[in-house]
MILUM-911914 format. One record per residue (C-alpha): chain; residue number from 1; x, y, z. Coordinates in steps of 0.5 Angstrom, whole numbers, m for minus. Layout:
<sites>
{c:A | k:NUM | east:X | north:Y | up:Z}
...
</sites>
This chain:
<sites>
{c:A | k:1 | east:0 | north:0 | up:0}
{c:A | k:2 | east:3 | north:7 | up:m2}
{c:A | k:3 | east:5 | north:13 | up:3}
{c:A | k:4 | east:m2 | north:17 | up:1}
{c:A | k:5 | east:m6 | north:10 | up:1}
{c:A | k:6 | east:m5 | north:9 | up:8}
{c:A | k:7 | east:m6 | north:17 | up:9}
{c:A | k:8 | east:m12 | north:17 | up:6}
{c:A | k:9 | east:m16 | north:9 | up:9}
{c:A | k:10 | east:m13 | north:13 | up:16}
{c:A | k:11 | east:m17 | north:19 | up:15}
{c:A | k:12 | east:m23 | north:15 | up:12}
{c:A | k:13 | east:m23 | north:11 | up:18}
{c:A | k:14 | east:m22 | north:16 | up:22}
{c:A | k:15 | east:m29 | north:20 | up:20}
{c:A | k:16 | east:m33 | north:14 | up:20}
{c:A | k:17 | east:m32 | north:13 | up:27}
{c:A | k:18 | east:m33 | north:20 | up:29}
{c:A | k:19 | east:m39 | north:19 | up:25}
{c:A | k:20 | east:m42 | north:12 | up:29}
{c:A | k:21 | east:m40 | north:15 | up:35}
{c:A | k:22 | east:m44 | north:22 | up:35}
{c:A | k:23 | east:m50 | north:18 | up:32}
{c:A | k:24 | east:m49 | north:13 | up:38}
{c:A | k:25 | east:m49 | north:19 | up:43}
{c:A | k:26 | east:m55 | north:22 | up:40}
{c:A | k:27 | east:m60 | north:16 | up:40}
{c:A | k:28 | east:m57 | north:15 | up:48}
{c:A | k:29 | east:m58 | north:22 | up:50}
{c:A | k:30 | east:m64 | north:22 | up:47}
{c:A | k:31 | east:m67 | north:17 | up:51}
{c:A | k:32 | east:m63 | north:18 | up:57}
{c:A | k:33 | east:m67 | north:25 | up:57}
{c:A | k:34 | east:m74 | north:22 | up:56}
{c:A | k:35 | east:m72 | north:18 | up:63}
{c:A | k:36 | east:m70 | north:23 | up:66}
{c:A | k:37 | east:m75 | north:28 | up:64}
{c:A | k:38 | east:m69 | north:32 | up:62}
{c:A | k:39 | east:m68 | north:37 | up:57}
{c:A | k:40 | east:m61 | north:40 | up:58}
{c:A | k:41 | east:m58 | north:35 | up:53}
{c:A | k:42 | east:m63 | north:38 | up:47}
{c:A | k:43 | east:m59 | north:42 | up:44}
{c:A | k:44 | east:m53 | north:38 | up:43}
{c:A | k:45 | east:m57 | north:33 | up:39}
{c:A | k:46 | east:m59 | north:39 | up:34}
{c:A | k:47 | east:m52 | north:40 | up:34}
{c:A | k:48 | east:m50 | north:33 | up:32}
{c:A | k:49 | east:m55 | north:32 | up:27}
{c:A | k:50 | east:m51 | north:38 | up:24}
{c:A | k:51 | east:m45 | north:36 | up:25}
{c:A | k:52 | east:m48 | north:28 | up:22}
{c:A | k:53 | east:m50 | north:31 | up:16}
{c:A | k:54 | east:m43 | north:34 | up:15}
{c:A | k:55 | east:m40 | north:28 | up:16}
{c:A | k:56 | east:m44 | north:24 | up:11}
{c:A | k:57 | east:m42 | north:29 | up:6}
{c:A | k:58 | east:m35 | north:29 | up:8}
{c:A | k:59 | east:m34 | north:22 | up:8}
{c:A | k:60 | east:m37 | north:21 | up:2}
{c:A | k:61 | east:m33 | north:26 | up:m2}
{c:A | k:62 | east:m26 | north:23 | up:1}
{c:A | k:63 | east:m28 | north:16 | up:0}
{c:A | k:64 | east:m30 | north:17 | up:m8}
{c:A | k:65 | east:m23 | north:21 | up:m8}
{c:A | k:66 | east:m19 | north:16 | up:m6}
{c:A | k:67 | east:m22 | north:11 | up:m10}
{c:A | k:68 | east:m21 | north:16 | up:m17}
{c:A | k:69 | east:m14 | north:18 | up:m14}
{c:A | k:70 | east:m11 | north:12 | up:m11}
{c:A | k:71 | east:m14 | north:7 | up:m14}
{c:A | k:72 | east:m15 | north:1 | up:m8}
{c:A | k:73 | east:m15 | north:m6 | up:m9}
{c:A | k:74 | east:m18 | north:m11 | up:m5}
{c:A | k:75 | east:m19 | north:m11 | up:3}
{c:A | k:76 | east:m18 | north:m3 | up:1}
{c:A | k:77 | east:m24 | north:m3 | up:m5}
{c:A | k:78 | east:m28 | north:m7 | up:0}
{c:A | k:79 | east:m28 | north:m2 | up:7}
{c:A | k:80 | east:m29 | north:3 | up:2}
{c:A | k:81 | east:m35 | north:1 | up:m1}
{c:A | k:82 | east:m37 | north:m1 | up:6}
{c:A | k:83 | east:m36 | north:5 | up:9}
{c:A | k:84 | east:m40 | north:8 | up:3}
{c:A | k:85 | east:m46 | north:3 | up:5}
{c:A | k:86 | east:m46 | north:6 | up:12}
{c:A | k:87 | east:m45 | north:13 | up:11}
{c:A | k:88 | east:m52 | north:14 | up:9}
{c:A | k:89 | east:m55 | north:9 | up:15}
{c:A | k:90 | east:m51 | north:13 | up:20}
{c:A | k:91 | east:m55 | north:19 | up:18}
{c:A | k:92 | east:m60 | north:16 | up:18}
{c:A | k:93 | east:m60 | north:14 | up:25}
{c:A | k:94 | east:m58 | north:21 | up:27}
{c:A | k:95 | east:m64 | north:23 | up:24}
{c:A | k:96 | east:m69 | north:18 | up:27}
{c:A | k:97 | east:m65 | north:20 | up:34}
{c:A | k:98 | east:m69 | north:27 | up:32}
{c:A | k:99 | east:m75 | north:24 | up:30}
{c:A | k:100 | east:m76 | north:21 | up:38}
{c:A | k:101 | east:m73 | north:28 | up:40}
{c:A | k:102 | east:m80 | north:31 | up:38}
{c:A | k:103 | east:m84 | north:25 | up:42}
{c:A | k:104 | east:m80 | north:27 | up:48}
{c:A | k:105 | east:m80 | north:34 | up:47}
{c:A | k:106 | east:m87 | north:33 | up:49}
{c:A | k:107 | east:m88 | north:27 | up:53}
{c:A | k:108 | east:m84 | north:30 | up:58}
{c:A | k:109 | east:m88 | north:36 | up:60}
{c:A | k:110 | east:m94 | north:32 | up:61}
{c:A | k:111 | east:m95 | north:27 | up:66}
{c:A | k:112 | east:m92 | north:20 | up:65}
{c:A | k:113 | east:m97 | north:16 | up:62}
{c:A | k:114 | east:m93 | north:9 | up:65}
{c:A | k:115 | east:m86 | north:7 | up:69}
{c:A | k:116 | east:m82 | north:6 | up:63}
{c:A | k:117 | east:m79 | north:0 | up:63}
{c:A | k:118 | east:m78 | north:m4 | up:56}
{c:A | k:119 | east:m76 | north:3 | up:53}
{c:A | k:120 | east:m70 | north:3 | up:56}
{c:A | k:121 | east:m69 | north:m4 | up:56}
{c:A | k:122 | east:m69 | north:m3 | up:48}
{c:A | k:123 | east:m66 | north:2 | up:48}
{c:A | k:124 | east:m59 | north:m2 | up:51}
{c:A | k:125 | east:m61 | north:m8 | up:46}
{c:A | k:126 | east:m61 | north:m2 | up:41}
{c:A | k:127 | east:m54 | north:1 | up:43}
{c:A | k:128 | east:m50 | north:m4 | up:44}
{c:A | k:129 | east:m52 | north:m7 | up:37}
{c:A | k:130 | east:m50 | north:m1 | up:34}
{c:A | k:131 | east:m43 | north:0 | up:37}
{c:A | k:132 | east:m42 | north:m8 | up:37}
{c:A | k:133 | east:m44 | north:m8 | up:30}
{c:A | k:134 | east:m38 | north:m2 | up:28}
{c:A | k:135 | east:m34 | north:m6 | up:33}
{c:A | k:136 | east:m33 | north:m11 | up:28}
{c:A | k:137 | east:m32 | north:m6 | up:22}
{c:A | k:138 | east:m25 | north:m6 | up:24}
{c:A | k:139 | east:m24 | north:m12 | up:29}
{c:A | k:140 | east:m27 | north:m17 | up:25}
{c:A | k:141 | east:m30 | north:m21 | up:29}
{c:A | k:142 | east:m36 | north:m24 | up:24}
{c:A | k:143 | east:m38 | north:m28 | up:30}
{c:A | k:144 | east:m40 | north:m22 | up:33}
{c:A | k:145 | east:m44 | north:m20 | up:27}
{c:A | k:146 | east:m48 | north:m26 | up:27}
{c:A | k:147 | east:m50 | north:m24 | up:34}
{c:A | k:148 | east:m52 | north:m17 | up:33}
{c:A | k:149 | east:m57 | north:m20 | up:27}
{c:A | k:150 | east:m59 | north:m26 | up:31}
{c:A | k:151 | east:m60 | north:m21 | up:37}
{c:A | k:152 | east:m65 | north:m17 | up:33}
{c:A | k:153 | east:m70 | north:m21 | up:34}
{c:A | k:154 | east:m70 | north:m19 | up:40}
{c:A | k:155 | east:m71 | north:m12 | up:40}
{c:A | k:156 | east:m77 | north:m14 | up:35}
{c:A | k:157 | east:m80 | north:m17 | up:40}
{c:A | k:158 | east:m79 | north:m11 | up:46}
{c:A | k:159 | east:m83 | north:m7 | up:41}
{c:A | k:160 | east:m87 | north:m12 | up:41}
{c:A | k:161 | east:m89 | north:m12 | up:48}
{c:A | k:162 | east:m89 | north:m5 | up:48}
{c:A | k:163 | east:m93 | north:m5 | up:43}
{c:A | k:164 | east:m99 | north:m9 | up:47}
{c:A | k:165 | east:m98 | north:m5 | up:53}
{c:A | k:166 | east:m100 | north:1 | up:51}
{c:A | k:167 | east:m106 | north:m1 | up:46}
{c:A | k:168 | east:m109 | north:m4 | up:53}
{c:A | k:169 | east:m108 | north:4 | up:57}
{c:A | k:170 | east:m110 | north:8 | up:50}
{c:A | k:171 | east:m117 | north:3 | up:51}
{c:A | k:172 | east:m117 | north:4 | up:57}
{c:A | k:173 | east:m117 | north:12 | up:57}
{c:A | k:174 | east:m118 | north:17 | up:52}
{c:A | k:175 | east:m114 | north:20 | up:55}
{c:A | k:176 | east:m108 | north:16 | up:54}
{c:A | k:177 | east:m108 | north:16 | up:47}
{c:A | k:178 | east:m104 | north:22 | up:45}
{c:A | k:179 | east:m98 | north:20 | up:50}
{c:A | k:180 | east:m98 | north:12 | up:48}
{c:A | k:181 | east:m98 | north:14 | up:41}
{c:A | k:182 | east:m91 | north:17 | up:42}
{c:A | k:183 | east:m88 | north:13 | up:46}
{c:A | k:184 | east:m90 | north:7 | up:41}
{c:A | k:185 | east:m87 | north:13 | up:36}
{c:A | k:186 | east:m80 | north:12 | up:40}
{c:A | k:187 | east:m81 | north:4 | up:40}
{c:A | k:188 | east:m81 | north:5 | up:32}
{c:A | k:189 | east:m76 | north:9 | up:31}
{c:A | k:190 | east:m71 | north:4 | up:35}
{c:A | k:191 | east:m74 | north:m2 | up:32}
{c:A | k:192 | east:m71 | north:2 | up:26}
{c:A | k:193 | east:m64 | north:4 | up:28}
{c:A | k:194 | east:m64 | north:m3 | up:30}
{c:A | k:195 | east:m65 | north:m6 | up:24}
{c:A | k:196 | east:m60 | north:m1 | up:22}
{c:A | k:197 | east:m54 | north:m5 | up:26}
{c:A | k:198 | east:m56 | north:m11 | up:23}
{c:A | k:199 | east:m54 | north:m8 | up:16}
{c:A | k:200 | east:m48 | north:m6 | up:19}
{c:A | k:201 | east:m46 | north:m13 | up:22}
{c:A | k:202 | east:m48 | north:m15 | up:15}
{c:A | k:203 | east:m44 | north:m10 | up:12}
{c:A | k:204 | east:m38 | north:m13 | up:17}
{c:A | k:205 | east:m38 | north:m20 | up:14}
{c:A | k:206 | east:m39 | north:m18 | up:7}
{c:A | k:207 | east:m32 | north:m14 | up:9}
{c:A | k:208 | east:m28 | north:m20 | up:12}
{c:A | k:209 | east:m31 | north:m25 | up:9}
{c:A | k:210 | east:m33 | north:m24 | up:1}
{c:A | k:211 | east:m41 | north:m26 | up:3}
{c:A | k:212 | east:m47 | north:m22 | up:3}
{c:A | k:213 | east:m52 | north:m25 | up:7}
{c:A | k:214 | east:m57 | north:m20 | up:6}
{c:A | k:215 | east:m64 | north:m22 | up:5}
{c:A | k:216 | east:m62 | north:m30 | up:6}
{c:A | k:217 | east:m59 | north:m30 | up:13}
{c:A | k:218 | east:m61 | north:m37 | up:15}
{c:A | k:219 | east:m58 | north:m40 | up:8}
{c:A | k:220 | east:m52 | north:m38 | up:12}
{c:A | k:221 | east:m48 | north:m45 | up:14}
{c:A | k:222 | east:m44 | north:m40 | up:20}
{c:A | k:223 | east:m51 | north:m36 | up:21}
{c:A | k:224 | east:m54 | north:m43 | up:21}
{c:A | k:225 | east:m49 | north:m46 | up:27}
{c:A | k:226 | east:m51 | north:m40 | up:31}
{c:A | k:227 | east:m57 | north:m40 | up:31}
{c:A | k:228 | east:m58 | north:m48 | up:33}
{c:A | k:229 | east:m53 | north:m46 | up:39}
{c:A | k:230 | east:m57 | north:m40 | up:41}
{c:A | k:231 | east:m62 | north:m44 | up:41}
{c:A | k:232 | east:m60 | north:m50 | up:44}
{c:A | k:233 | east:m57 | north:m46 | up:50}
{c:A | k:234 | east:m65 | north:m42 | up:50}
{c:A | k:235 | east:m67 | north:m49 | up:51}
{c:A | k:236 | east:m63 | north:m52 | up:56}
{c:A | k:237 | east:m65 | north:m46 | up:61}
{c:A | k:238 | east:m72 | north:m46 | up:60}
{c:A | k:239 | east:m70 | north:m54 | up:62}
{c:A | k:240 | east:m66 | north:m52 | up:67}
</sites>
C-alpha cells in the first residue's frame, strides 16, 4: 500500500468512527432525556445531527477521491465500498434520533403515562447492537456479527410487547392516546435503527469474508450454526 493510500484509508476510517459515534451519543441522549424528563442535552442533539450531515457529505467526497486518485484494491476496495454503504445508514440513524427527540419534547411535559421499563430496556439492546456492529467493521469478529443479526430478534420483540402495553392503556382511556401513540412512536424508531445495526453487522461479514448475506441470512451455514447454538442454550435454561 502507498504512503497516500495509507493516509487516506486512516483518515477514512477515522471519519467514520467519529460518525458512528455521534449517531450513537444522539440515540443514548435522546432517551436518557425521555428517562429522565431532562432536556439539557436537547440542543446538542440538534447540533449533532448538524455535525452527522456534514460528515456524511465529507465521508462520501473522501471515499469517492480515494477510489478515483489512488486506485484501491481488495481488502482497501472493500472498506471503502462498505463505508460508502454505511454512511447513508448512520445519517439515518441520526435522523431517527430526532425524530424521537420531538416525541420526547412532548412527553416530558406532561404526566407520565406509565414507568418506563421496555423503552429503556430496548434501548440498551439497540445501542450495544450499534457499537457491536462497528466494532466488527474494524475487528473482524464476523461471530460478533452473526450476533447482532441474531440478537435482532430481540429488539422486535420488546416493540412487540411495547406495543401490546400501550393498545391496553389507549382502550382504556381516551385520554391515554396522545402520549401511548408517542411512545409506540419512540418504539418504532428504535425498531429501525436496530434494524440499522443489523445491516452494518452484514456489511462487516461482506468486508471480511467476501459474502452477502443480505436478505438470505438463514442459507447462511456460519448463521445456521449460530442460531442452533443459540437456540440450544435457550432450550437448556428453559429446562433447567
Amino acid at each position: 500500500m502507498s504512503k497516500a493510500l495509507e493516509q487516506d484509508m486512516q483518515q477514512l476510517r477515522n471519519a467514520l468512527r467519529e460518525m458512528s459515534e455521534i449517531a450513537i451519543s444522539m440515540v443514548a441522549d435522546v432517551i436518557e432525556g425521555l428517562v429522565k424528563r431532562d432536556n439539557s442535552k436537547f440542543a446538542k442533539i440538534h447540533e449533532n445531527e448538524d455535525k452527522v450531515n456534514q460528515l456524511e457529505m465529507k465521508l462520501d467526497d473522501m471515499a469517492w477521491k480515494t477510489i478515483a486518485l489512488r486506485q484501491p484494491m481488495a481488502t482497501d476496495l472493500r472498506f471503502i465500498i462498505v463505508a460508502i454503504k454505511i454512511n447513508p445508514l448512520l445519517e439515518r440513524i441520526g435522523d431517527e434520533a430526532v425524530n424521537i427527540l420531538k416525541k420526547v419534547e412532548y412527553l416530558i411535559t406532561v404526566p407520565l403515562l406509565k414507568p418506563l421499563i421496555d423503552t429503556p430496556r430496548m434501548c440498551e439492546k439497540v445501542i450495544w447492537a450499534l457499537s457491536a456492529s462497528m466494532d466488527t467493521i474494524y475487528n473482524g469478529d464476523t461471530d460478533l456479527a452473526r450476533e447482532i443479526c441474531w440478537e435482532d430478534r430481540e429488539i422486535d420483540e420488546l416493540r412487540d410487547q411495547i406495543y401490546r402495553e400501550l393498545m391496553t392503556y389507549m382502550q382504556d382511556s381516551p385520554d391515554n392516546i396522545q402520549r401511548a401513540l408517542q411512545l409506540l412512536f419512540i418504539a418504532k424508531s428504535l425498531e429501525r435503527i436496530g434494524d440499522l445495526a443489523t445491516d452494518i453487522a452484514e456489511d462487516a461479514i461482506y468486508l471480511h469474508q467476501s459474502k452477502d448475506i443480505r436478505h438470505h441470512a438463514e442459507d447462511d451455514e456460519e448463521f445456521k450454526k449460530h442460531c442452533r447454538k443459540k437456540t440450544g442454550s435457550i432450550t437448556q435454561q428453559i429446562r433447567s
